[in-house]
Structure formats: structure tokens, C-alpha cells
C-alpha positions in Angstrom: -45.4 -15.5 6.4 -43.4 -18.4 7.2 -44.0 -18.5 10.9 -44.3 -20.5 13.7 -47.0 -22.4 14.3 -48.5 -25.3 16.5 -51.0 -26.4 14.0 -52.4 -29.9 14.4 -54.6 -29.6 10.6 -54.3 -32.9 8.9 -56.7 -31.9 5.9 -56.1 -29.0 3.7 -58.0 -26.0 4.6 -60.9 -24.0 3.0 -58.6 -21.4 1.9 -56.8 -23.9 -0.9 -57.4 -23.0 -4.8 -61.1 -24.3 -5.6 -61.9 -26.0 -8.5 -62.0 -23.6 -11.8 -65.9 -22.8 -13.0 -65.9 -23.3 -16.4 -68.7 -20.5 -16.4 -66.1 -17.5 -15.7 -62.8 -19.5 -17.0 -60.4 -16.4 -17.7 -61.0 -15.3 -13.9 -61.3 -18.5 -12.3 -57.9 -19.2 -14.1 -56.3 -15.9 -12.3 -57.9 -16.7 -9.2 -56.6 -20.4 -8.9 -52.9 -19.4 -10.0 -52.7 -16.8 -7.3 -54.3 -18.9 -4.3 -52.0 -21.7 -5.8 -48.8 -19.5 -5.1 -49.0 -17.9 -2.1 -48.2 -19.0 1.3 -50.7 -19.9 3.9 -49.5 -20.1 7.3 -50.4 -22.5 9.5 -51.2 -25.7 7.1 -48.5 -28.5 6.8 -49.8 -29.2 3.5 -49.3 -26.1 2.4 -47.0 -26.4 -0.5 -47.4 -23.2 -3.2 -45.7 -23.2 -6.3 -44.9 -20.0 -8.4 -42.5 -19.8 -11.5 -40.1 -22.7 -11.1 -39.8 -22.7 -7.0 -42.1 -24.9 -4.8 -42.1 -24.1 -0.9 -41.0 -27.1 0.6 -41.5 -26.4 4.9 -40.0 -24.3 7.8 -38.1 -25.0 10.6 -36.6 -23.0 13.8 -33.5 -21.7 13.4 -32.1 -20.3 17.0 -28.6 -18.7 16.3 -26.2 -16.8 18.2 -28.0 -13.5 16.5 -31.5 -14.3 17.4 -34.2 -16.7 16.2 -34.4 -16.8 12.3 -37.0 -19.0 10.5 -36.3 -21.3 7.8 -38.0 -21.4 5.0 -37.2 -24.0 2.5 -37.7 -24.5 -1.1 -36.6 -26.0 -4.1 -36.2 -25.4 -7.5 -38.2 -27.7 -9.7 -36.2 -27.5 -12.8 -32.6 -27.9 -11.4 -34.3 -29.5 -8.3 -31.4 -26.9 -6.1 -32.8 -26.0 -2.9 -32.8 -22.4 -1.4 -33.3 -21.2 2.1 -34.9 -17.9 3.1 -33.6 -17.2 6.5 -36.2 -14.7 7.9 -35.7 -12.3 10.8 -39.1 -10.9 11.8 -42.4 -10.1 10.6 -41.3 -9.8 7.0 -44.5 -9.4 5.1 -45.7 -6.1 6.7 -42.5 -4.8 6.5 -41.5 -1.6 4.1 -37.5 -1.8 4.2 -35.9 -5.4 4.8 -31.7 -6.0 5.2 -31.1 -8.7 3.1 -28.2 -10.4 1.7 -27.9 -12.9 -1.4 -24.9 -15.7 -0.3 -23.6 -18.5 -2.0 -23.2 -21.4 -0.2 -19.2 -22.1 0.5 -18.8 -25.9 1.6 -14.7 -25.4 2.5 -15.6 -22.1 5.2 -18.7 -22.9 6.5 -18.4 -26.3 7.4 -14.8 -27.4 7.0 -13.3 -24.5 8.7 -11.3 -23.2 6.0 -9.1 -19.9 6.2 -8.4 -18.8 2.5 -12.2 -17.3 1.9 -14.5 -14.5 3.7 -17.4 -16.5 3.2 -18.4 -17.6 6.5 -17.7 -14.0 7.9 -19.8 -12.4 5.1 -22.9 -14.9 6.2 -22.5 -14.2 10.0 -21.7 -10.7 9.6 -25.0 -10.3 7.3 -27.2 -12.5 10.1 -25.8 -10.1 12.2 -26.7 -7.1 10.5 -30.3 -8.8 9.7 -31.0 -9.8 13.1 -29.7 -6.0 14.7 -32.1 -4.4 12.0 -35.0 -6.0 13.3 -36.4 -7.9 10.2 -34.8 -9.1 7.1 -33.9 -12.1 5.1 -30.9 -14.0 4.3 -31.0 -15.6 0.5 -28.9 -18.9 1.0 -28.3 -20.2 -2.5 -26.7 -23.8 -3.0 -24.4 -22.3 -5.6 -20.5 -23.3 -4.7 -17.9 -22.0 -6.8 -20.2 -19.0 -8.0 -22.5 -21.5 -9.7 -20.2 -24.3 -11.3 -19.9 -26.8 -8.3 -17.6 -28.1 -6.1 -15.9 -30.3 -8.6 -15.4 -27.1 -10.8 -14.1 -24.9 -7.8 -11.7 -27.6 -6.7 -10.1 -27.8 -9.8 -9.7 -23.7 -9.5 -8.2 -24.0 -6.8 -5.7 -26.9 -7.7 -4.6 -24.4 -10.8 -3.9 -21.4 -8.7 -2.3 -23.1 -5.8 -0.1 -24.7 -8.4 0.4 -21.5 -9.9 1.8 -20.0 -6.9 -0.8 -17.6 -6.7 0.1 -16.3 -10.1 -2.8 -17.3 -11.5 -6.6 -15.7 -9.8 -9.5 -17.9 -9.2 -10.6 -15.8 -12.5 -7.8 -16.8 -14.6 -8.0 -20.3 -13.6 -12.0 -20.3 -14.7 -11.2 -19.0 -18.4 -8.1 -21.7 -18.7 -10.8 -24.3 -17.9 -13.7 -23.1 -20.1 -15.3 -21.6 -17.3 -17.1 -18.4 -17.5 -16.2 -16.2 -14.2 -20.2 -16.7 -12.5 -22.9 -19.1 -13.1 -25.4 -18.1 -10.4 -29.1 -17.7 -10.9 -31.3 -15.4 -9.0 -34.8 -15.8 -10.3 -35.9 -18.2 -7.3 -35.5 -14.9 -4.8 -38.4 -13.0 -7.1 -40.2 -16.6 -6.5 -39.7 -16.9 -3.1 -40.5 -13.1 -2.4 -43.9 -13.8 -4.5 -44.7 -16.9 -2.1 -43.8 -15.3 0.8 -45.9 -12.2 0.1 -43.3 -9.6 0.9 -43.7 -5.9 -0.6 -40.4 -4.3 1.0 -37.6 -2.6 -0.8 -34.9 -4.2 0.2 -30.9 -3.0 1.4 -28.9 -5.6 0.2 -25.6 -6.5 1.8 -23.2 -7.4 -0.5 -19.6 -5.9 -2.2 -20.9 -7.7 -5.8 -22.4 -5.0 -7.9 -24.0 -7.9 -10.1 -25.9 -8.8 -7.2 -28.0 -5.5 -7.2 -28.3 -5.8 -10.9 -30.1 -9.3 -10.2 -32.1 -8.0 -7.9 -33.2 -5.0 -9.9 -33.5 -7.5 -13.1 -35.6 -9.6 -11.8 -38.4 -6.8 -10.4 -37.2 -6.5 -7.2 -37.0 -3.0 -5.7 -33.7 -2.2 -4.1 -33.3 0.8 -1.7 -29.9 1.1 -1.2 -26.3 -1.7 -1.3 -24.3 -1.6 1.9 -20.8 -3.3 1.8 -19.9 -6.0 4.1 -16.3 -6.0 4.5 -13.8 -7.8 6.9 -10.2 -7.4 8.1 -8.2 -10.0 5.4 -6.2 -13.1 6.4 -3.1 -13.7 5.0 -4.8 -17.1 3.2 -7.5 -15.1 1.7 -5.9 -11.6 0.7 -4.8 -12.7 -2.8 -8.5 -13.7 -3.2 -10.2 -10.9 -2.0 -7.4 -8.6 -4.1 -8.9 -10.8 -7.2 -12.1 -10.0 -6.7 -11.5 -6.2 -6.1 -9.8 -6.3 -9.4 -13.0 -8.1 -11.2 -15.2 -5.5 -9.9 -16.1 -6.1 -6.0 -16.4 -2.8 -3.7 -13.7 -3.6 -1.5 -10.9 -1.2 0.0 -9.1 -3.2 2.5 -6.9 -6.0 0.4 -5.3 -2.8 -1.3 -4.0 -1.7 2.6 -2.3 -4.6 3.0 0.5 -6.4 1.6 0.7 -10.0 0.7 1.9 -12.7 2.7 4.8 -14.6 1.7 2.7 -18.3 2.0 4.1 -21.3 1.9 2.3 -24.4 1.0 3.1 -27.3 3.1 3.9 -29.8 0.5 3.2 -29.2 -4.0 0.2 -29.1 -5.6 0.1 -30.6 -8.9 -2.5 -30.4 -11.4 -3.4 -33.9 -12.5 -6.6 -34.8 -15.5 -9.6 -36.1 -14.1 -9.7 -39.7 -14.2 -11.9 -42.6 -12.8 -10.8 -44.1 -8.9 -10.5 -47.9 -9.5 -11.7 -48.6 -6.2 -14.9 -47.6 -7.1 -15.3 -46.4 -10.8 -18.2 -44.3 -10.6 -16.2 -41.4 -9.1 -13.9 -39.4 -10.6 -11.2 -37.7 -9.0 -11.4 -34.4 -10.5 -9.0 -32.0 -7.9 -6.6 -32.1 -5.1 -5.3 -29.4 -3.6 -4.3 -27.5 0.3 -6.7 -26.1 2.4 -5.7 -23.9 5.6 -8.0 -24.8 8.3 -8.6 -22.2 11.6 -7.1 -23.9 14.4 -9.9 -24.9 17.1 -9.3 -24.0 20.5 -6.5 -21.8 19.7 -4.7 -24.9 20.0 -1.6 -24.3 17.5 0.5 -27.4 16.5 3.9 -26.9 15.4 7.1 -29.0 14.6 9.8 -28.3 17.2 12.7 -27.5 14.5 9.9 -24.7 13.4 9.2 -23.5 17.4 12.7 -23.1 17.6 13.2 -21.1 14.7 10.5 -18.7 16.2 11.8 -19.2 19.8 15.8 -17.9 19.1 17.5 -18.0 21.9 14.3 -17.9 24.3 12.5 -21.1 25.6 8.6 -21.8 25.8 8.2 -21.6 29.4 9.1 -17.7 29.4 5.8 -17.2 27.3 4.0 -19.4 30.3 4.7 -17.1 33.1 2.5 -14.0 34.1 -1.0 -13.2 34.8 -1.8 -13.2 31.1 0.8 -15.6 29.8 0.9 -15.8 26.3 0.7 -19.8 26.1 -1.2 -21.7 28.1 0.2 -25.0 28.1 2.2 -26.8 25.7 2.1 -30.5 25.2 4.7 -32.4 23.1 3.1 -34.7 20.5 4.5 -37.7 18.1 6.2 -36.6 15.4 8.5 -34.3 16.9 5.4 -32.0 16.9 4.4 -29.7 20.1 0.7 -28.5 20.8 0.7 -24.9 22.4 -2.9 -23.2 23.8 -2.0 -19.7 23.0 -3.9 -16.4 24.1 -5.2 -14.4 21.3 -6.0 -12.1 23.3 -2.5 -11.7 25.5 -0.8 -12.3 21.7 -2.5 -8.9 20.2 -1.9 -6.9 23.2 1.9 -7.4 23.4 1.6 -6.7 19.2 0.3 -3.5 20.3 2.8 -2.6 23.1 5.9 -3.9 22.5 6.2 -4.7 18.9 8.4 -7.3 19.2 6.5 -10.4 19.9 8.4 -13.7 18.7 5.5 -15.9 18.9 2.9 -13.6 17.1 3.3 -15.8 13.9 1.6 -18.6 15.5 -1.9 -16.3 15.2 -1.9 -17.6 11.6 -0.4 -20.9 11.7 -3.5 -22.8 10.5 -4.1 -26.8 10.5 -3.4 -28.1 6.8 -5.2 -30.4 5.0 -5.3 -31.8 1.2 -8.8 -31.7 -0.2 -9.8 -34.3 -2.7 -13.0 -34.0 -4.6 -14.9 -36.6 -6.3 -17.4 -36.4 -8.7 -20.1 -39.4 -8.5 -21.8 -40.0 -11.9 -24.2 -42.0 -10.3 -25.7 -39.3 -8.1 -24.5 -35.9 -9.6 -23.5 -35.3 -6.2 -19.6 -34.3 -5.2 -17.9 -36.4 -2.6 -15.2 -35.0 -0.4 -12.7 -36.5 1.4 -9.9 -33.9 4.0 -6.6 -35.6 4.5 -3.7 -34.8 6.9 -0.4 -35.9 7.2 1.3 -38.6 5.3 0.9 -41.7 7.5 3.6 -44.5 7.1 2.1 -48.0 6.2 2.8 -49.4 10.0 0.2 -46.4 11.9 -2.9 -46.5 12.1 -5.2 -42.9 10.9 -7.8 -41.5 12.9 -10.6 -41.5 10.4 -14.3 -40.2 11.0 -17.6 -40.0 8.5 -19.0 -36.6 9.2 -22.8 -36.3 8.0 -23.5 -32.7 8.1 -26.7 -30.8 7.8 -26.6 -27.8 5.7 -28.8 -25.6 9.0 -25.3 -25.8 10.7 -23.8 -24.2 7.9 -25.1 -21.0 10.3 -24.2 -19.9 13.4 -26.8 -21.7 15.4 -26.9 -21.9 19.1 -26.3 -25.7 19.5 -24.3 -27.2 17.3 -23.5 -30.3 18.2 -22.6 -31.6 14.3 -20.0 -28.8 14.1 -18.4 -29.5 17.7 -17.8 -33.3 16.9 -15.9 -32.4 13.8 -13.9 -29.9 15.1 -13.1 -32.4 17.9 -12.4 -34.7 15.3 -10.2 -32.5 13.5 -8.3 -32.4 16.8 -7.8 -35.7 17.1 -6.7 -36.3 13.6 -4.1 -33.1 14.1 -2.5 -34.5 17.3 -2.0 -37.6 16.0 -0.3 -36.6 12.8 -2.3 -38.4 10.5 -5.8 -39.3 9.0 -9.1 -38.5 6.8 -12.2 -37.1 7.1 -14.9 -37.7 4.3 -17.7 -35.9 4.0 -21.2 -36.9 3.6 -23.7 -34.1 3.4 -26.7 -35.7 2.7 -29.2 -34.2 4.8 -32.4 -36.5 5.6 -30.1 -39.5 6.1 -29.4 -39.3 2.4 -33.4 -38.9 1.7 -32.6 -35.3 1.4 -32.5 -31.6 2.4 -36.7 -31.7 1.6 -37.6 -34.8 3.7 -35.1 -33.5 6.3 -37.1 -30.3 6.9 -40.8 -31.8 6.3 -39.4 -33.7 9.4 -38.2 -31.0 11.5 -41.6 -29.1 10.5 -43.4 -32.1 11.5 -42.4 -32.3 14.8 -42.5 -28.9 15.5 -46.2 -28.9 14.6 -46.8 -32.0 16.7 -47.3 -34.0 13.9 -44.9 -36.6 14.5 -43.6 -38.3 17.6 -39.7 -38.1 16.2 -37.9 -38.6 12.5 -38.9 -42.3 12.1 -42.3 -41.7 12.8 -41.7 -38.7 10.2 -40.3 -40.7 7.8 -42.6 -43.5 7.5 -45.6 -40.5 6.9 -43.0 -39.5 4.0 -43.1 -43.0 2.7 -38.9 -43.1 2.8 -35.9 -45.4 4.6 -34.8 -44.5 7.5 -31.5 -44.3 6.1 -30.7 -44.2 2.5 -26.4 -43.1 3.0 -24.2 -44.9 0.6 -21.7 -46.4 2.9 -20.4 -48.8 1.3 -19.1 -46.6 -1.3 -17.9 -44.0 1.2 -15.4 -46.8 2.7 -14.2 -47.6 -0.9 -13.3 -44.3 -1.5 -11.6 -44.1 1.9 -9.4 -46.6 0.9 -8.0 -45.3 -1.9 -6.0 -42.9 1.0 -4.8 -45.1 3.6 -1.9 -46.5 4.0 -3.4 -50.0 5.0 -6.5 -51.6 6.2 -5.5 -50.5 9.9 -7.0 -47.3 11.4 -8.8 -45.8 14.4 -12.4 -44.9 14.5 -13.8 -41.6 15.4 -17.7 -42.5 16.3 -20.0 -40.5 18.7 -21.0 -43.1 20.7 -21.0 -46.9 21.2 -24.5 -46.8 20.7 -23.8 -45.4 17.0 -22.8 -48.2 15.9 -25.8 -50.0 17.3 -28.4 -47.7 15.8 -26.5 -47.5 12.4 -26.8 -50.7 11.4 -26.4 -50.2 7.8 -23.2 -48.2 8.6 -22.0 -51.4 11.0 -22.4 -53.8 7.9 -20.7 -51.5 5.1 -17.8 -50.9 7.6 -17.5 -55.3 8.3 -17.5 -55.6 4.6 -14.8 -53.0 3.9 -12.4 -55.1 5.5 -11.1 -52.2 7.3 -9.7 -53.3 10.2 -10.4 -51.1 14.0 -7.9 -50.9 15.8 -9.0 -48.3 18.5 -12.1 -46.5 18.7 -12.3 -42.7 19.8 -16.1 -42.2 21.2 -16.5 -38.5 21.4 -19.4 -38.4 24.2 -17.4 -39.9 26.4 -14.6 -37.2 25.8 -17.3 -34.6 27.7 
């Protein structure tokens, strides 16, 4: 079930529910329920519902791991939308690897450091794809079920705390129970996707297997899925050992002293008088995994780490240890280091002065908004405090939730890191994100589109969305660029934009920016960076 398929149907098929004979009711009844919930491959307008979860479509998902399948649904009630990654012919199967993951906005997308999120979702695709068949559960449930609004403000409360305080402390002082998460859809999903298996489910959560197990599902076996600990994660990962996880490593290593760039201070929620229909409910630091191994430091701190050496020592050799190095405004230097070359001396010599700069992450502030309008959180990254006379580097990043994983091209994820770069060398600027998949229509109409392509049903998303009866763009710009404002310095700044032609094709996007009053003072096109 959910497979690929070049279907061309544009009527439903014989094999839809028939009409109920009143003659036999009771077993017309049974029969019409279960035709009406299961999945029928091969027909676009296939769309079975069963419990609270209707299947929505499929798309292609080629990863680094192998070629997954997509299936999407949503929930009807809380109108959340899951995704069953599949791996394989998963209906005739009699064991499946599975894992149950909770989507994690800051790691998979953002690049954060302080989580093992992203590692647990690649290490269980991984693990899926090497079994041979399987499924991958990915639940739009940030901040174990109480949003990103909620999980920003844990964050903001421990990071004031001075990690005194544990993400579960911080839940219980604001009213919080410690997990919110629902797992009824999988049982749903399973149903629809006619799939028998017992199932080995990756996971260190116990509560997980109890889920799985409460909600009729028969589980085989748990396997942990466990990864070396950062120095921004460990006191998290040593909080969730202590509230029950199945973790040994955070209790082999000590804690890092960390030192946060600047305070956090815990503010009350209140409404952003640029535009009042957000509310600024958290702020806080989040350690970002430098890209390119590119490491930017202030010189005072490189000669700290340097002593009495100087950095072209660590450029000599046949596996130098830096690159290049490139000095940068703001009394900042850029070094390309060597991961590689930076372990290997770790292991040999011992005494390695530069090895702190494997952890030396990009920071930014985080600020979360919640929009009372939509229900929907809006995030905006920050770096730097920028003096009222420069200009920021500021980019819009749309992001789909498919490059969440680890897919083969991902061009999305390359133009914000590249962003990020440019923002970083500079010193200063923002980054808000907009993930509203469809063009704002949507994570549904987004993958009805992708599925109607694939199926030669459309001739490209336009096409796709005028058969959906939908704009071609429905983003709220003109809000994003009010909310942007609230964190520059001035009107002036520098664009970050993928092409010249984006402007052209985004016409509601050119208009909203005009009437911002923000004024452009250089443009950085990315495609013409390659």
C-alpha cells in the first residue's frame, strides 16, 4: 500500500464503497465502513477515512538512505497532519522497524545543536531503510505535544536558569504537564494502510511502546537509538534519563561548563505593536552547527586558544588542521578547520590547542510568536546586535516539512545554510521563518500536488492548484515584514533572495516588501553564488 504509481484514472474506480441495500442493512453497513477505510492503490481519488485520520496522498521521498514513500494524512479533529515514511513492501510484511518521532522545528531545519532529534530521525531512516522495510511515524507534535510557543518558553526558563532548571521543571512551573502527544492516528494509519506486522520500535521512551501496545498495536521487541552527546545537549539528554528514557551515555560524560553568549531573561507574553495579532511569547539562544566547518571566532578569543602559537602553524602539512582563515568585520576571523585532522591529533597527541573550535557553534536568539489569527507560530533567528548605521542581511526562508529528512536534493536546506553563512560573516541579521507548505495553501494541497504530477495528472503546481480550486500563493507577507521590523535596527538592510527572477515570479512578495518601507540596499542572489 501506498506505492508508486503512474495512474492516469480521473473517475473513481469500481472498487469504491457501493451504495448500502437497505435489504441487508446491518451487512451492507460493515461492508461500506471497511471499503471506506482502506487504501486502494493506484486511484488519485482515493481518500479513506478510518477513526479520526483521512489519507490525504503520497509522494517520492528519495533520501540519502534509500527511497521512502510518503504517505500523508491528517487528522480531522485537530486537523495535525502525520506522515508515514514507508521503506518497502509494508503490507505483506510480518516484522516492520519502525520509529514514532516528534517533529523538532529548531534541529531539523534550523540546525540546532542542544537536541538529538535530527540524529534520532536519520539514525532511525537508517536503521529502517538497512532492515529492508519499515515505517517512520512523523508526528507534528513540537515540544512533546504543547507547541512551539510552549517549548520556547521552556527553553527561555532553563537557559535563564543556568541549566538549573530541566525542560521538565520548567513544564510544571508553567502549568505544563511533562508530554501531550497523541498516538491514536498510527493504529489509524496502520488500519488504512492494511499492515498486519509486529513491529520493533526504535525509541529510548518506554511510553512509546506503551502507546503502541495501548492502542492494539503488536510490538515485538524496543531497540534504543542512542548517540554520542554534545556538550549543548547533555544536560537535556541527562533530564530525560532522569524522567525515565533508556539512555546510558549522558551519565559517561561530564557536563560542559557552557557559556551563553549574552542573558536570557524571562519576559510575560505580550502583544508586538507592530502588528498586534502576534504575541511574543519566548526568546531565548540557540547553538547552531556550523556549516562547512567554517568556525567564526573573535580574534581576542583565537588568541586565548592560540597562546603563544600563531594560525599559520595549524596551516602547514599534508593534513593541516585549518584550511584557510579569512579575517572578517568585527574583529572576527573565519577558519575552515578539518574535523577529521582535529580528532586525529586528539587521539595522538593530546594536546591539541585548537580542539575547542569542534564545538564552537553559530549563535543565534530565537524569538517565537504566536499569531491569533492563524493558530500558527511565527519564528524569527537573529544574530548579532547590529548598530543603527549597518545594514542586516535578512532572508524569508519558506520551508517544506519533506526537507525536514535527509533527502537527496535539498535545495531549500542548502540556501538557508548559505544564508546563515552570510548572515554569520557579516556579523549581523534575521532570518524568519515561514513554513507554510503549499505556498501557505498547506501541507495537504502541497502533496495532492506533488502526487499529481507524479501521476501525470498535472503539467506543474499551477496547473495543480487551479484543479484544487486554491491561489497560487496564499503567504502572509505583509505581516512577515512587520514582524521583521520589530528587530532591525533601521529600515536599511541587505536582501538574501535566490534569484532575480524571484522577485519577478513573487509578485505578491515584491508588493508586501515596497509597502514595508524597507529600504534594499544590496541584494545577495544565491544562484549566482554557484
Amino acid at each position: 500500500m501506498c506505492r508508486s504509481t503512474n495512474a492516469t484514472t480521473t473517475e473513481p474506480e469500481s472498487g469504491d464503497p457501493q451504495p448500502i441495500d437497505p435489504s441487508n442493512l446491518a451487512e451492507s453497513l460493515k461492508r461500506y465502513a471497511e471499503q471506506a477505510s482502506k487504501l486502494e492503490a493506484g486511484n488519485y481519488y482515493d481518500h479513506p477515512v478510518h477513526g479520526a485520520t483521512v489519507f490525504i496522498g503520497h509522494t517520492a521521498v528519495p533520501t540519502r538512505f534509500g527511497d521512502f514513500r510518503a504517505c500523508i494524512f491528517q487528522d480531522i479533529i485537530h486537523k495535525g497532519y502525520i506522515i508515514a515514511l514507508t521503506f518497502g513492501d509494508v503490507e505483506k510484511a510480518d516484522l516492520l522497524y519502525t520509529r514514532l518521532h516528534s517533529s523538532c522545528v529548531t534541529s531539523e531545519t534550523l540546525g540546532g545543536c542542544d537536541c538529538d532529534c535530527v540524529q534520532q530521525l536519520e539514525g532511525a531512516m537508517e536503521k529502517i531503510a538497512k532492515s529492508g522495510q519499515g515505517v517512520l511515524f512523523y508526528l507534528l507534535q513540537e515540544g512533546r505535544g504543547v507547541g512551539y510557543s510552549a517549548k520556547a518558553r521552556d527553553r527561555m526558563l532553563v537557559q535563564a536558569s543556568g541549566d538549573t532548571l530541566s525542560t521538565f521543571d520548567a513544564y510544571r512551573l508553567l502549568g505544563l504537564k511533562k508530554d501531550y502527544r497523541q498516538y491514536q492516528n498510527i493504529a489509524d494509519i496502520v488500519h488504512i494502510l492494511g499492515i498486519e506486522a509486529e513491529w520493533v520500535i526504535l525509541t529510548n521512551n518506554p511510553d512509546k511502546v506503551a502507546a503502541m501496545e495501548r492502542n492494539g498495536l503488536k510490538v515485538a521487541r524496543a531497540e534504543t537509538i542512542e548517540f554520542e552527546p554534545g556538550p549543548f545537549n547533555l544536560f537535556y539528554l541527562k533530564s530525560k534519563k532522569e524522567s525515565g528514557h533508556t539512555l546510558s551515555r549522558p551519565n559517561e560524560i561530564p557536563l560542559a561548563d557552557i557559556k551563553l553568549p549574552e542573558p536570557v531573561v524571562p519576559f510575560k507574553p505580550s502583544r508586538l505593536k507592530q502588528a498586534e495579532r502576534f504575541i511574543y511569547m519566548a526568546s531565548y539562544l540557540l547553538p547552531v552547527r556550523p556549516i562547512d566547518d567554517e568556525i567564526v571566532v573573535s580574534y581576542e578569543t583565537l588568541r586565548g586558544i592560540l597562546g603563544n602559537h600563531e594560525i599559520d602553524e595549524y596551516t602547514q602539512g599534508i593534513h593541516p588542521l585549518v584550511k584557510k582563515f579569512e579575517s572578517l568585520r568585527g574583529n572576527r576571523i573565519m577558519l575552515k578547520i578539518d574535523p577529521k585532522s582535529m580528532k586525529a591529533l586528539d587521539q595522538t597527541e593530546g594536546g591539541n590547542p585548537l580542539r575547542g573550535l569542534l564545538i564552537e557553534p553559530y549563535w543565534f536568539r530565537v524569538h517565537v510568536y504566536y499569531d491569533v489569527v492563524t493558530g500558527d507560530d511565527l519564528v524569527v533567528l537573529t544574530h548579532g546586535n547590529p548598530k543603527t548605521y549597518e545594514s542586516p542581511i535578512v532572508r524569508i526562508q519558506s520551508e517544506s516539512i519533506l526537507n525536514r529528512f535527509p533527502v537527496k536534493v535539498d535545495d531549500n536546506k542548502e540556501k538557508y545554510n548559505r544564508a546563515i553563512q552570510h548572515i554569520v560573516r557579516y556579523g549581523s541579521g534575521a532570518v524568519v521563518l515561514v513554513y507554510q507548505d503549499g505556498r501557505g495553501a498547506g501541507f495537504g494541497a502541497f502533496a495532492i500536488d506533488r502526487m499529481l504530477m507524479e501521476q501525470n495528472l498535472s503539467r506543474g503546481t499551477r496547473d495543480s492548484y487551479r484543479k484544487l480550486g486554491i491561489p497560487f500563493d496564499q503567504r502572509d507577507y505583509e505581516v512577515v515584514f512587520q514582524v521583521l521590523k520589530s528587530h532591525l535596527p533601521s529600515l536599511n538592510i541587505q536582501m538574501v533572495m535566490n534569484s532575480p527572477n524571484s522577485l519577478v515570479q513573487k509578485n505578491e512578495y515584491a508588493q508586501a516588501l515596497h509597502r514595508s518601507g524597507l529600504n534594499v540596499v544590496n541584494w545577495i542572489f544565491l544562484e549566482s553564488e554557484v
